[in-house]
Each structure stands twice: as C-alpha cells, then as structure tokens.
DRENTIBA-87417 format. One record per residue (C-alpha): x, y, z; residue number from 1. Coordinates in steps of 0.2 Angstrom, whole numbers, plus 5000, padded with zeros to 4 digits. Example, Ala and Ser with C-alpha at 12.3 -4.5 7.8 and 13.67 -1.06 7.14 Angstrom:
<rs>
+------+------+------+-----+
|    u |    v |    w |   n |
+------+------+------+-----+
| 5062 | 4978 | 5039 |   1 |
| 5068 | 4995 | 5036 |   2 |
+------+------+------+-----+
</rs>
This chain:
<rs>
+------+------+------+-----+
|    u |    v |    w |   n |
+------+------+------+-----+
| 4409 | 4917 | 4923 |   1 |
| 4396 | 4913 | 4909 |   2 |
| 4380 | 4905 | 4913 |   3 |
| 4368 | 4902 | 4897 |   4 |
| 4363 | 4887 | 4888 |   5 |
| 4374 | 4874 | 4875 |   6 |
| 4359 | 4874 | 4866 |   7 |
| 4340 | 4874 | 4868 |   8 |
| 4335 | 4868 | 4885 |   9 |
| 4354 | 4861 | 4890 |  10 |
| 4360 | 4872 | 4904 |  11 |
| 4380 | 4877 | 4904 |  12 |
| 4390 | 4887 | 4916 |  13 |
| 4408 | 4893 | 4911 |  14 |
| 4423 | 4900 | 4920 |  15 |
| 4438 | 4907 | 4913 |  16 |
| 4454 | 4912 | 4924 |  17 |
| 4471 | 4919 | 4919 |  18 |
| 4484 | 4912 | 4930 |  19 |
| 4498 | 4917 | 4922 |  20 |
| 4512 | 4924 | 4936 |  21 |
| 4524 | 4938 | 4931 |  22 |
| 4542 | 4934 | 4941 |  23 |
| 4550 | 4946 | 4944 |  24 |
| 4563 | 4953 | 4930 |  25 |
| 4553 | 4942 | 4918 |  26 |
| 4547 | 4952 | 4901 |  27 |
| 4536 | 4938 | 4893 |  28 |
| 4528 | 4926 | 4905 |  29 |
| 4522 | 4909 | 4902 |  30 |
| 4501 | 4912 | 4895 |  31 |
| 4493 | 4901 | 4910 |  32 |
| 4473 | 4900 | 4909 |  33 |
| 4460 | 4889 | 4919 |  34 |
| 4441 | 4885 | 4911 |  35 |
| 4431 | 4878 | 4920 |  36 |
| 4412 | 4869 | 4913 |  37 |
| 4399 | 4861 | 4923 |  38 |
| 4383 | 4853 | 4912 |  39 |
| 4371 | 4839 | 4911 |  40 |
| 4370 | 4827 | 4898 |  41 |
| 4356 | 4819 | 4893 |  42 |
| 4365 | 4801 | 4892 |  43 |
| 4384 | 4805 | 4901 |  44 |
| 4377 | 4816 | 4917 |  45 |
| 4382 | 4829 | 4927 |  46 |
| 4400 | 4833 | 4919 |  47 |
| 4413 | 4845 | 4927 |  48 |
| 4427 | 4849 | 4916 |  49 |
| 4445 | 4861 | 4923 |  50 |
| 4456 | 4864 | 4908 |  51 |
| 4472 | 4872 | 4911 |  52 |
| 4483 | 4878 | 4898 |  53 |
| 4502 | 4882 | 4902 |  54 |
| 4509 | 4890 | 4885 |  55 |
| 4503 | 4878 | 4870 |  56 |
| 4500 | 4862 | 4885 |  57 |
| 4485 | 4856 | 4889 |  58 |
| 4479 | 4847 | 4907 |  59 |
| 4461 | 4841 | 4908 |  60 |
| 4454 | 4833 | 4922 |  61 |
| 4433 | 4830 | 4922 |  62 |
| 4424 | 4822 | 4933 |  63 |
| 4408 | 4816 | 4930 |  64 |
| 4392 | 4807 | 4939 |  65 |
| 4394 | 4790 | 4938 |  66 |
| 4405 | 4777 | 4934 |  67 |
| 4396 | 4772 | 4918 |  68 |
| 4399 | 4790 | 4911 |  69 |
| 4417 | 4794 | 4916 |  70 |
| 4423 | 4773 | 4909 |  71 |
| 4412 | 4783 | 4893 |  72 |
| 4422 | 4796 | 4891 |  73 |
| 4439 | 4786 | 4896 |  74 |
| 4434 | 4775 | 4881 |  75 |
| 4435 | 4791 | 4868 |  76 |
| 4451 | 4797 | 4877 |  77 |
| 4462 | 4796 | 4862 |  78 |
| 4449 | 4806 | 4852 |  79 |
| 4452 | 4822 | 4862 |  80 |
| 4471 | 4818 | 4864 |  81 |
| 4472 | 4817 | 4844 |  82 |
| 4459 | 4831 | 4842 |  83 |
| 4471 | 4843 | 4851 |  84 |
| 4487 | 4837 | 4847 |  85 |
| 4481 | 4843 | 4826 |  86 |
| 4478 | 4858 | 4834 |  87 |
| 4495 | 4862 | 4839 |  88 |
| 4490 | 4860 | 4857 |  89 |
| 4496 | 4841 | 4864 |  90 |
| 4486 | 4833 | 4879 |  91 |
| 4498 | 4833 | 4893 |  92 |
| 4488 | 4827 | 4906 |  93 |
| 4469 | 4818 | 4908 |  94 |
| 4463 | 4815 | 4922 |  95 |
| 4444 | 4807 | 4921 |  96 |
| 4436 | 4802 | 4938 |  97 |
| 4419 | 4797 | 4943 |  98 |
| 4412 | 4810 | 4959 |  99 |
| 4396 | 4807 | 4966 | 100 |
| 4395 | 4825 | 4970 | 101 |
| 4399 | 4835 | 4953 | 102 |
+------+------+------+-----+
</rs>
C-alpha cells in the first residue's frame, strides 16, 4: 500500500497485490496481479479504480462519485481500450459504475 500525492496537493492512495496461484505440478504460473487507486479529481470526483491483470489481460472496473463523472469516463472508454491494446496488453473487460459511496 502507497499513500502520497499524484501531484502537489492531489491525494493518492495505491495498493498492489499478487494473486497469482501456483497449482500444484505447475512450473510457470499464470502472472495475476491486482492494483487498486482511490483519488479525487478536481472535475471527475472521487475515483476508485481495481485493475487486474491475468498474463498480458487487462480487467478494469472504476467506480466513481456520480453519474456525471463515470458517463465522463464511459465517453473516453475507447481511449484506454486503444491506449493498452498498443501496449501489447488488450482491455478485456471495463467495468465503469457510478457508487455513491467510493
């Protein structure tokens, strides 16, 4: 877990997990890691996003403060689909709600 700031004054917290299960007889396991970030942006919000990565897949699901912000980022989807797909690593799943609580 990382708490500092995305830049000055902007608060970011950070958590990184490695879930990747050996079975048993299995040399080389599947690379499975969860990040988490929570933040607040000026115009979006309170965002929280879980990123899970399975090998080279990528499952994002963010939830965000109100509906304004998460139909926003819904918008600019296909950005962050493309973004990773040139990285070698494709979008598998996205997953953008609004939760009055994050």
């Amino acid at each position: 877990l990382w708490q500092g700031q995305l830049f000055p004054g902007q608060a970011m917290e950070w958590e990184i997990q490695d879930q990747t299960q050996q079975k048993q007889g299995e040399e080389n396991p599947q690379a499975a890691w969860q990040s988490t970030v929570r933040f607040s942006l000026p115009t979006l919000g309170n965002i929280s996003a879980t990123i899970h990565l399975i090998g080279n897949q990528v499952h994002v699901k963010v939830s965000t403060a109100n509906e304004a912000a998460a139909s926003s980022l819904r918008e600019h989807s296909n950005d962050l689909a493309n973004a990773l797909g040139a990285a070698g690593s494709p979008l598998e799943s996205l997953v953008i709600k609004n939760d009055e609580k994050s």
